[in-house]
C-alpha positions in Angstrom: 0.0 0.0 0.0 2.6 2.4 0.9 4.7 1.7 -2.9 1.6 2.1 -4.0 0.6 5.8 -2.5 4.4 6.9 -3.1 3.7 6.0 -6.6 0.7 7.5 -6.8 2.4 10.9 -5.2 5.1 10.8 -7.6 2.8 10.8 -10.4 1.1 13.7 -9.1 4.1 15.8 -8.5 5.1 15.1 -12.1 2.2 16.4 -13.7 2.0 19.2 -11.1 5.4 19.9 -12.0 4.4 19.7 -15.8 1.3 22.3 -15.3 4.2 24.8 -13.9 6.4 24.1 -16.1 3.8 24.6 -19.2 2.4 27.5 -17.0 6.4 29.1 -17.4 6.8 28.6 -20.5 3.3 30.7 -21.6 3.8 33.6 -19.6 7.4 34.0 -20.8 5.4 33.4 -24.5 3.2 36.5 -23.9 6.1 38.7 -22.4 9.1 38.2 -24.7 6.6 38.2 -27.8 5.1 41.5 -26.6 5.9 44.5 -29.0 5.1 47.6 -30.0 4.5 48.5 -33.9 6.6 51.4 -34.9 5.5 54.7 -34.4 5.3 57.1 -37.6 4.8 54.1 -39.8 3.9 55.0 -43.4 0.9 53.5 -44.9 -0.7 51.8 -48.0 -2.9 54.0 -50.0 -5.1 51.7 -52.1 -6.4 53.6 -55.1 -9.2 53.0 -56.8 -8.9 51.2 -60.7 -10.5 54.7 -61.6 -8.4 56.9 -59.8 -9.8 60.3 -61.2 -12.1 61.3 -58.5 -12.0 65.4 -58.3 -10.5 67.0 -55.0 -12.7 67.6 -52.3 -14.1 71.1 -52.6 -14.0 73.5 -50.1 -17.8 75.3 -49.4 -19.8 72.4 -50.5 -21.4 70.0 -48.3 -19.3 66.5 -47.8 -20.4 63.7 -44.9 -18.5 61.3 -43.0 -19.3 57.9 -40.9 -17.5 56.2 -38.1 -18.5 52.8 -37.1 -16.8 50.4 -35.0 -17.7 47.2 -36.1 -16.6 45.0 -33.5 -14.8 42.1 -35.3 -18.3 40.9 -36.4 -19.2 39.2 -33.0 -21.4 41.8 -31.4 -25.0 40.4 -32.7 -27.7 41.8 -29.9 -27.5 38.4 -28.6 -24.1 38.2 -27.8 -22.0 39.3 -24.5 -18.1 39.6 -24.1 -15.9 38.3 -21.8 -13.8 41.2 -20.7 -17.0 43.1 -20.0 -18.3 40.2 -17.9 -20.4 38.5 -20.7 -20.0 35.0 -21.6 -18.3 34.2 -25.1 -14.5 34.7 -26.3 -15.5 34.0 -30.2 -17.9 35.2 -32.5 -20.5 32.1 -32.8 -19.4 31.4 -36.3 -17.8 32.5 -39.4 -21.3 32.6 -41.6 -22.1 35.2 -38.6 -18.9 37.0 -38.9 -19.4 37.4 -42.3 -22.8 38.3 -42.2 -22.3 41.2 -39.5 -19.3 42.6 -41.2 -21.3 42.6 -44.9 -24.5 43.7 -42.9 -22.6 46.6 -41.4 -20.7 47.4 -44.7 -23.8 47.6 -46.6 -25.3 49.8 -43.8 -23.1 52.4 -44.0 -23.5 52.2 -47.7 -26.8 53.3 -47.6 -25.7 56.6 -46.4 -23.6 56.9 -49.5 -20.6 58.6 -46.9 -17.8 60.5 -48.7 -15.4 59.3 -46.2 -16.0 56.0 -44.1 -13.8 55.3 -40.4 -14.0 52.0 -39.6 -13.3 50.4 -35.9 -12.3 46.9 -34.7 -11.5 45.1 -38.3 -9.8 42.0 -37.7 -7.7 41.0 -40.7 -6.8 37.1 -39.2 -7.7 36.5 -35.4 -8.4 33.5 -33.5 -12.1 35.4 -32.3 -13.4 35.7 -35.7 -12.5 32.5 -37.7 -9.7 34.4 -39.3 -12.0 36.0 -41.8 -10.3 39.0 -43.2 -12.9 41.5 -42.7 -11.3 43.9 -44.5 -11.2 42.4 -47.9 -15.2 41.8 -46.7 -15.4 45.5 -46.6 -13.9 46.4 -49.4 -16.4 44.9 -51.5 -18.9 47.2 -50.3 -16.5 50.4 -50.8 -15.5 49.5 -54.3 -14.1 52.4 -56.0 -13.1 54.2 -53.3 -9.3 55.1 -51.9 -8.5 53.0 -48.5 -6.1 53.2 -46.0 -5.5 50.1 -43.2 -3.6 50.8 -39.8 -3.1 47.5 -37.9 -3.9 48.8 -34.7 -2.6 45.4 -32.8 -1.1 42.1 -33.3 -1.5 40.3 -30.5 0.2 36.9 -28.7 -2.2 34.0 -28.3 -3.9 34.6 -24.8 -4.7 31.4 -23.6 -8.0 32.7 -21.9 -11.0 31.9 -21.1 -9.7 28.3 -21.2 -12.9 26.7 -22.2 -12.7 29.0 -25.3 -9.2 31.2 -25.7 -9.6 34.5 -27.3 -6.2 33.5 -29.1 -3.9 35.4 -31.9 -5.8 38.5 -33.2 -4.7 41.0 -35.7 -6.7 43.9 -35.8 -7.0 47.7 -37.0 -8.8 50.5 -38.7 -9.9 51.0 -42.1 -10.6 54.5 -43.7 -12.3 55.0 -46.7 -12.5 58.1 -49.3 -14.3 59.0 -52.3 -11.4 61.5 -52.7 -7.7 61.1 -53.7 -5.7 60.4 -50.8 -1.9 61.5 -51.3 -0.4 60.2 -47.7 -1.2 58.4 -45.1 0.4 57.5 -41.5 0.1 55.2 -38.5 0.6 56.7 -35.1 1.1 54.7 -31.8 -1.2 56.0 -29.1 0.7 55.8 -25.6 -0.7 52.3 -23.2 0.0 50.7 -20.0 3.0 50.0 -18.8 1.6 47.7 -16.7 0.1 43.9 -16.5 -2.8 45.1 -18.0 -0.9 45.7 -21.9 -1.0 42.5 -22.3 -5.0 42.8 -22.4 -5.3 45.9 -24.5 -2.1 45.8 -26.3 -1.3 48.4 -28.8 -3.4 51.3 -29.6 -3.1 53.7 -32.4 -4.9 56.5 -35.1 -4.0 56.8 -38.8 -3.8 59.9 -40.5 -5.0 60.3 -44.2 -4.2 63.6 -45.9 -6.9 64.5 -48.5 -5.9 67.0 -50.8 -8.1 70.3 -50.7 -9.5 72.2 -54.1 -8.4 75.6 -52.5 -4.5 74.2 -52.0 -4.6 73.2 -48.3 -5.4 69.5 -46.8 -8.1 67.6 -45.2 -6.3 65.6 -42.3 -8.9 62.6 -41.3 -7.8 61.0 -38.4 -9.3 57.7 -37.1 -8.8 56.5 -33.8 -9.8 53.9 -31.3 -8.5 54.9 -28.0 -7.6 52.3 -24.6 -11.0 50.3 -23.4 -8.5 48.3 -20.6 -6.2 49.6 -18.1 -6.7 52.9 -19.4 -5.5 54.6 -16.7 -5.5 58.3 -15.9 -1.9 58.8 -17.2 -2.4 56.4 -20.2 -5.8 58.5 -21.2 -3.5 62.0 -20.3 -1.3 60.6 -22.6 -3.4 59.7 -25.6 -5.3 62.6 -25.3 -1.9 64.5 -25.4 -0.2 62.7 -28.6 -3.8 63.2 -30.8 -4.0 66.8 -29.6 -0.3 67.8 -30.3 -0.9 66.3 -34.3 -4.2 68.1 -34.8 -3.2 71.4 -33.6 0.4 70.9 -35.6 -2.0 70.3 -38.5 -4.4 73.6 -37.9 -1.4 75.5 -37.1 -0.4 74.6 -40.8 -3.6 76.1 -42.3 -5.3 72.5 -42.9 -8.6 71.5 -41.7 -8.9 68.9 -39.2 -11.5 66.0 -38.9 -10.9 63.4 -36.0 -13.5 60.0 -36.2 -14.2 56.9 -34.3 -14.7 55.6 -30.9 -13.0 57.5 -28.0 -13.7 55.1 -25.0 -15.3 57.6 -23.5 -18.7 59.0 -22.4 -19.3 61.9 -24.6 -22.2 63.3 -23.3 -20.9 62.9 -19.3 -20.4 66.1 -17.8 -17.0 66.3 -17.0 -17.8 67.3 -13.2 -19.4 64.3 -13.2 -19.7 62.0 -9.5 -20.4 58.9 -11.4 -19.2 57.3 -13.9 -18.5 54.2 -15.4 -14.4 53.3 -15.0 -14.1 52.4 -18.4 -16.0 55.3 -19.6 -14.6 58.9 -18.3 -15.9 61.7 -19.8 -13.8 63.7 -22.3 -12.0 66.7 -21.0 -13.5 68.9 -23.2 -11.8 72.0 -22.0 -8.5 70.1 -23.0 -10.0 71.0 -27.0 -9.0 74.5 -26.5 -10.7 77.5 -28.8 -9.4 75.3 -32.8 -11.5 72.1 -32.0 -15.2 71.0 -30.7 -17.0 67.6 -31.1 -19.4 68.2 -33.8 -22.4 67.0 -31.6 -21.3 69.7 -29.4 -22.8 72.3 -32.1 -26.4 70.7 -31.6 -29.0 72.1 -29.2 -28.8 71.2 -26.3 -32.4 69.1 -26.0 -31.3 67.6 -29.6 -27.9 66.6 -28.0 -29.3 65.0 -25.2 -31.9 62.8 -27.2 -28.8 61.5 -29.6 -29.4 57.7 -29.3 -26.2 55.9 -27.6 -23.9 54.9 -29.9 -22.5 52.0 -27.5 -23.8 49.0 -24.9 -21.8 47.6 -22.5 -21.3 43.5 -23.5 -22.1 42.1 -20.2 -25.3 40.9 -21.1 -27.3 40.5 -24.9 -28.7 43.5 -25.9 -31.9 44.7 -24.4 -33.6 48.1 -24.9 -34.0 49.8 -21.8 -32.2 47.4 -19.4 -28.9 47.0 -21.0 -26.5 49.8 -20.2 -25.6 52.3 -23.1 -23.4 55.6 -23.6 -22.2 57.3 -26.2 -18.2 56.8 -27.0 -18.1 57.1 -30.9 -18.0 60.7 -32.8 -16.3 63.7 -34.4 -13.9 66.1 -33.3 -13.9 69.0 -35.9 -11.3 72.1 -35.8 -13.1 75.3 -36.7 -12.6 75.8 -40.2 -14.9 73.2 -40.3 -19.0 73.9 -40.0 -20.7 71.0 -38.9 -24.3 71.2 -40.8 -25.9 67.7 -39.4 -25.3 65.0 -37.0 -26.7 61.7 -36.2 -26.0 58.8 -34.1 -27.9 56.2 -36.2 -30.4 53.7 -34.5 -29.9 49.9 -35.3 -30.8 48.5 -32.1 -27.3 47.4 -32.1 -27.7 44.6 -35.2 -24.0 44.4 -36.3 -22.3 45.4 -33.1 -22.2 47.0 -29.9 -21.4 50.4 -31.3 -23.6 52.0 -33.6 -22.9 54.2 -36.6 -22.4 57.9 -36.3 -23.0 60.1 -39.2 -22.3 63.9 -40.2 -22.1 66.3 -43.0 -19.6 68.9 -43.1 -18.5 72.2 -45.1 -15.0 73.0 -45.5 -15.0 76.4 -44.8 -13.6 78.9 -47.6 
């Protein structure tokens, strides 16, 4: 008996042994494989076969969408893991597809001259490795593109039932105008444990040549949702400030899209809050720059619909906790002339579209 239970204890110090050892090994995976893209990275500029769209014309009305599409997971019936919801994957690639088409062919319908797009996984674990923007694409035929991978993640290994995995993931922009340049620029994160949740964060900057000499600069961004932390949303809210006012200081106008992470209607004075929704220091804009909803009355700006739900549980009007995280920051050479957070009931994900139309000023 006693050969037996020293047996029987050797066995189970072995495969304890082998769980640490395994255990090791992953954690020194997802720390010496952690990086950083470069900073300042130059982008593609996919032209159109017909690339002789005119300029963009200063003193005529133009529009603009952002929509963060969530890697084509968030159906109303679907909750997230990291917001305390229950699934790690999308339910299946038909459903991928069919969210990222439905949300494409959405925004279509609005017939936006320039398109910001959130959350587009090109091959990730999550999403069956569809390359959703390829999927996109063939809703924005003949328009210029840009693609900023905003991160390449390690495998995480979690929930274990169903790990969230390898993701690679970024923003798309779209433009029914020539696009000369365009640039990928790394948005400051944690330092911390928590990086290895959120990973890399960044905004691309497309320059859109103007018909009175100057340039459009469209930015598209999708700030920290995980261990953003007051110095890491000081310090993103720094970088993307410092770049638009370089740009206004230059003469050009300034259009900054997409979700923000966080509550844009929150009074900044504000008791409670959520903690992964702060409201935007709005005085931090200065006198050059406003958010375009910002330039509605004050009843109409109120009675926007949320452009966001929290993924804890499926989607259900009135119980299900929304805010509004997705919009437009405008510098003031630019007259915002309407605004709308667009209603879905949160069909293709669990942000909704946000729409505008816009005049260059002369």
């Amino acid at each position: 008996m006693k050969k037996k239970l020293k047996r029987i204890g050797k066995i189970f110090l072995c495969l304890l042994s082998a769980v640490f050892a395994v255990v090791v090994v992953y954690v020194l995976y997802l720390f010496l494989s952690y990086h950083r893209i470069a900073d300042a990275q130059e982008l593609t500029v996919r032209a159109p076969e017909d690339a002789s769209a005119p300029l963009i014309a200063a003193g005529e009305v133009c529009s603009a969408m952002t929509y963060n599409v969530g890697f084509g997971a968030y159906t109303p019936e679907y909750s997230f893991f990291m917001d305390g919801g229950k699934y790690s994957w999308a339910f299946s690639r038909e459903s991928v597809e069919n969210t990222i088409t439905g949300a494409a062919q959405l925004t279509k319908q609005y017939d936006p001259d320039l398109m910001l797009f959130q959350e587009v996984d090109l091959d990730a674990t999550r999403s069956y490795h569809v390359d959703q923007y390829e999927l996109i694409n063939q809703s924005y035929e003949g328009f210029y593109s840009v693609f900023a991978v905003n991160y390449d993640s390690a495998f995480l290994f979690y929930p274990f039932h169903q790990p969230h995995g390898k993701n690679k993931s970024g923003l798309a922009m779209y433009s029914r105008y020539p696009v000369s340049t365009a640039l990928r620029r790394s948005l400051p994160v944690s330092d911390s444990l928590s990086k290895i949740l959120d990973l890399d964060r960044c905004y691309s900057i497309s320059r859109i040549p103007v018909s009175n000499g100057k340039e459009l600069v469209l930015i598209n961004i999708h700030m920290s949702a995980y261990g953003n932390g007051d110095e890491v949303r000081e310090g993103q809210i720094s970088t993307l400030l410092a770049d638009m006012e370089k740009e206004y200081a230059a003469g050009n106008y300034v259009i900054c899209g997409g979700d923000f992470n966080h509550d844009l209607k929150a009074e900044e004075s504000a008791e409670e809050v959520a903690s992964w929704a702060y409201p935007f220091p709005r005085q931090r804009l200065g006198e050059s720059f406003r958010f375009c909803m910002d330039t509605l009355p004050e009843e109409e700006k109120d009675a926007l619909w949320n452009s966001s739900r929290n993924a804890d549980i499926p989607y259900v009007e009135g119980v299900t906790y929304t805010l509004t995280l997705d919009g437009f920051i405008v510098s003031d050479n630019v007259e915002c002339v309407r605004y709308e957070n667009v209603k879905t009931g949160y069909r293709y994900a669990d942000h909704e579209p946000v729409y505008m139309e816009f005049i260059l000023k002369e």
